[in-house]
DRENPA-3360 file (N, C-alpha, C; in nm, 2 decimals, always signed):
BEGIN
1 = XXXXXXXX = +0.08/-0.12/+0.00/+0.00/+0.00/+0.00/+0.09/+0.12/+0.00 ~ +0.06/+0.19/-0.09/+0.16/+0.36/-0.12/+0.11/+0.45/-0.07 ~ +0.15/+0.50/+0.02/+0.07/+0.65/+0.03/+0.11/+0.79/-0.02 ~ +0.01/+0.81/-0.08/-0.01/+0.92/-0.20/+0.02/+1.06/-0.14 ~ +0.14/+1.12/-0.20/+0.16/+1.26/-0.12/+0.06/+1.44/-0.17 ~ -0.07/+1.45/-0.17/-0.14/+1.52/-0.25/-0.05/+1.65/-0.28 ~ -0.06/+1.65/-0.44/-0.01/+1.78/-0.45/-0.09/+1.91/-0.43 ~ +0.02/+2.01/-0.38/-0.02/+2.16/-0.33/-0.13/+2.21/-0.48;
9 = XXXXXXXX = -0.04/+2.22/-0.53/-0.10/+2.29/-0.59/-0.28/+2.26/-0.66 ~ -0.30/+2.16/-0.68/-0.42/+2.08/-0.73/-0.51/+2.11/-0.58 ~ -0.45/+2.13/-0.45/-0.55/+2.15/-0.34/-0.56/+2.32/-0.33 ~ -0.48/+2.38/-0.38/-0.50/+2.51/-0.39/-0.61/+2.57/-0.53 ~ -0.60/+2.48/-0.64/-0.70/+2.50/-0.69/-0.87/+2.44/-0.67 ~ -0.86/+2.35/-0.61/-0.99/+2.30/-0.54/-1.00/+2.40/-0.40 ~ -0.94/+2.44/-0.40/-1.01/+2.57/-0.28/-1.05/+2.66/-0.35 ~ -0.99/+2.76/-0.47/-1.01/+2.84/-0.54/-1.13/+2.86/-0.57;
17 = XXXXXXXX = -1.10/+2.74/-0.69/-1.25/+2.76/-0.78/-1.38/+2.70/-0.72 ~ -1.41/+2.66/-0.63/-1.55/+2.65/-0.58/-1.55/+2.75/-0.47 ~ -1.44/+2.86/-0.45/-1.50/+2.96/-0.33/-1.59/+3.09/-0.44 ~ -1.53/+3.07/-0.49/-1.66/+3.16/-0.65/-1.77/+3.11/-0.65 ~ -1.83/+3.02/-0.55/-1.94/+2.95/-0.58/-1.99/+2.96/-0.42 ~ -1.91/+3.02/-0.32/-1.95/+3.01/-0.12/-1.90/+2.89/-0.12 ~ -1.83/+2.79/-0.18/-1.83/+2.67/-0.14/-1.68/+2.67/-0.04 ~ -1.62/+2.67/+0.03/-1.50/+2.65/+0.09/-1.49/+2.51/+0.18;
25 = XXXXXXXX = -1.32/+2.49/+0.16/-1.31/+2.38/+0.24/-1.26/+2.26/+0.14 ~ -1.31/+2.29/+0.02/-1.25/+2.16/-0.05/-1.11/+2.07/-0.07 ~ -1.03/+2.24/-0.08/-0.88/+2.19/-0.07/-0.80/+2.13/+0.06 ~ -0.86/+2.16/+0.15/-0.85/+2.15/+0.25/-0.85/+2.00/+0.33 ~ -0.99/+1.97/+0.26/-0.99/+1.84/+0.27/-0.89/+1.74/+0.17 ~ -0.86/+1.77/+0.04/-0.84/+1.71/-0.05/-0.69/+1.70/+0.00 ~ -0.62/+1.76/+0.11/-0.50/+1.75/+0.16/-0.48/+1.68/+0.25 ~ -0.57/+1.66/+0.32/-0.55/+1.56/+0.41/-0.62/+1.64/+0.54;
33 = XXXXXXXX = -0.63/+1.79/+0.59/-0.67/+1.84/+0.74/-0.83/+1.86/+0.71 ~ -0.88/+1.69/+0.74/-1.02/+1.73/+0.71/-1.11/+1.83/+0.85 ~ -1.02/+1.83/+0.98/-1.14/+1.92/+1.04/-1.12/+2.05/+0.98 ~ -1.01/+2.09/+0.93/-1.03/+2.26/+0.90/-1.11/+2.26/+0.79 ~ -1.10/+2.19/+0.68/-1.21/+2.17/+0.57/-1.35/+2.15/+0.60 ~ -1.39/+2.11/+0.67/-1.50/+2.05/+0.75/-1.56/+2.15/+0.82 ~ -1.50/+2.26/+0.85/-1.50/+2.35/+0.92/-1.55/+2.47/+0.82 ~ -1.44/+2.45/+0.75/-1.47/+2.56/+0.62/-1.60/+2.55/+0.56;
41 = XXXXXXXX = -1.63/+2.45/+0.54/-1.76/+2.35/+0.45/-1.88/+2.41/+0.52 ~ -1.84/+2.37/+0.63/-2.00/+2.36/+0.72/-2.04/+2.50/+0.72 ~ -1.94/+2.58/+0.78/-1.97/+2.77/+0.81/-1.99/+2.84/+0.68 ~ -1.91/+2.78/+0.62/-1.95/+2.83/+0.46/-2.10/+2.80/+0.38 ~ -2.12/+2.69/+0.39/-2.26/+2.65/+0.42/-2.38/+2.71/+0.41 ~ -2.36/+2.73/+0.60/-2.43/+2.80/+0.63/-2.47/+2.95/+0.64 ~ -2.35/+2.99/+0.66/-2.33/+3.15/+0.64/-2.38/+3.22/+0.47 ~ -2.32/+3.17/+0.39/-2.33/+3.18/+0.25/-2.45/+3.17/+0.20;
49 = XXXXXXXX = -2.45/+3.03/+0.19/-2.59/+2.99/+0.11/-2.71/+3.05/+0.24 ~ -2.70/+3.07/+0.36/-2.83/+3.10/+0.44/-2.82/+3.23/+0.41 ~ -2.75/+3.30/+0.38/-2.78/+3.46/+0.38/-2.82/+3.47/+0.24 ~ -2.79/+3.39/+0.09/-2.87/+3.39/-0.02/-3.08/+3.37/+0.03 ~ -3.04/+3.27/+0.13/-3.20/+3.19/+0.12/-3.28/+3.34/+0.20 ~ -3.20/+3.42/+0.30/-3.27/+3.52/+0.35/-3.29/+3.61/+0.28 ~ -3.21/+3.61/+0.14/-3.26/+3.77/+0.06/-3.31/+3.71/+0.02 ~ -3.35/+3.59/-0.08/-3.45/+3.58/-0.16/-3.60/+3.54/-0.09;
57 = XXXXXXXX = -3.59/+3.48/+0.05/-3.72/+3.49/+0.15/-3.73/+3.62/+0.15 ~ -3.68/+3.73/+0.17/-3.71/+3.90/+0.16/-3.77/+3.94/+0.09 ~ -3.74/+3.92/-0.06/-3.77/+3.93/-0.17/-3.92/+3.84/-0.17 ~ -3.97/+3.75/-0.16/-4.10/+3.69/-0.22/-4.15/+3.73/-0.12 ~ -4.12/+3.71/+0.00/-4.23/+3.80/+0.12/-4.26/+3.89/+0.12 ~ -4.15/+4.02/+0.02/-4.24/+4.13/-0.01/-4.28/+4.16/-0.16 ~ -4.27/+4.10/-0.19/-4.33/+4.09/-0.32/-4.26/+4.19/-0.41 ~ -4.16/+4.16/-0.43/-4.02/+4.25/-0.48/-3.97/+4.36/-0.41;
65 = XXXXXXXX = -4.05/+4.41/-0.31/-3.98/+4.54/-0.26/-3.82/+4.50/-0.18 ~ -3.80/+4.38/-0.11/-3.71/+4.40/-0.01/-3.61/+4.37/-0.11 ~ -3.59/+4.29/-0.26/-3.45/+4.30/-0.32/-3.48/+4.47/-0.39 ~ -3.52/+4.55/-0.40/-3.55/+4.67/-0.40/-3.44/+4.73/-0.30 ~ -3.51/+4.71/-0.18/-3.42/+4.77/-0.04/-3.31/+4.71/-0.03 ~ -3.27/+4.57/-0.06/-3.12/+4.49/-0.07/-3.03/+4.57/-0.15 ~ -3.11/+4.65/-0.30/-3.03/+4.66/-0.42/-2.97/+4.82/-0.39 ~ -3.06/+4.87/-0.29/-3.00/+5.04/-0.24/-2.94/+5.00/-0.13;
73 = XXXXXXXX = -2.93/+4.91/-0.08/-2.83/+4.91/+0.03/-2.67/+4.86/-0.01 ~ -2.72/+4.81/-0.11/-2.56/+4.72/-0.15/-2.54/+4.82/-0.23 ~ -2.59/+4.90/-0.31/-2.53/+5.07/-0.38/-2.49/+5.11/-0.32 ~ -2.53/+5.17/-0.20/-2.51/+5.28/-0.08/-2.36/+5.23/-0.03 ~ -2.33/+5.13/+0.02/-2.23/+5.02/+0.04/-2.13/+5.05/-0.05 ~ -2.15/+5.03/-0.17/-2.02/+5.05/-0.30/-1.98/+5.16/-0.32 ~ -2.10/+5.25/-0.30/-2.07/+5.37/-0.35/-2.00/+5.44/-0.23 ~ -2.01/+5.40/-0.09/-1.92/+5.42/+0.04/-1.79/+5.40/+0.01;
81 = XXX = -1.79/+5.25/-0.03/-1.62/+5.25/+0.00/-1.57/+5.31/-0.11 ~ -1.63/+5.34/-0.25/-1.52/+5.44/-0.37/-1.49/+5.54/-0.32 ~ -1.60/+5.64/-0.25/-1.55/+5.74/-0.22/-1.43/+5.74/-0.15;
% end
């Protein structure tokens, strides 16, 4: 039995390209330190994807107004930090 030394770099791109997506954790795992990946995964998760499910619950409970109020708040926000 061989054991397989994962290369860096292939775990650095499996962290990359699914954090473009909230997904984190994957490289992490794919290296071998599954609690920190596990860790990443879960908070990411939840944090990410639940704060998607709260604006779009905002949105159909107000019957478009609150991605309205989402879409001037995240303006107000950008246009804060240019200045």
């Amino acid at each position: 039995m061989s054991s397989s030394i994962p290369n860096k770099g292939t775990a650095l791109v499996l962290e990359i390209l699914p954090a473009f997506f909230g997904i984190y954790g994957i490289g992490w795992l794919y290296a071998g330190r599954v609690a920190t990946g596990l860790i990443l995964l879960l908070t990411g998760l939840v944090v990410i994807w639940g704060s998607y499910a709260a604006i779009f619950l905002l949105g159909a409970l107000t019957l478009g107004l609150g991605f309205v109020c989402i879409c001037v708040v995240i303006l107000l926000c950008s246009v804060e930090n240019i200045a």
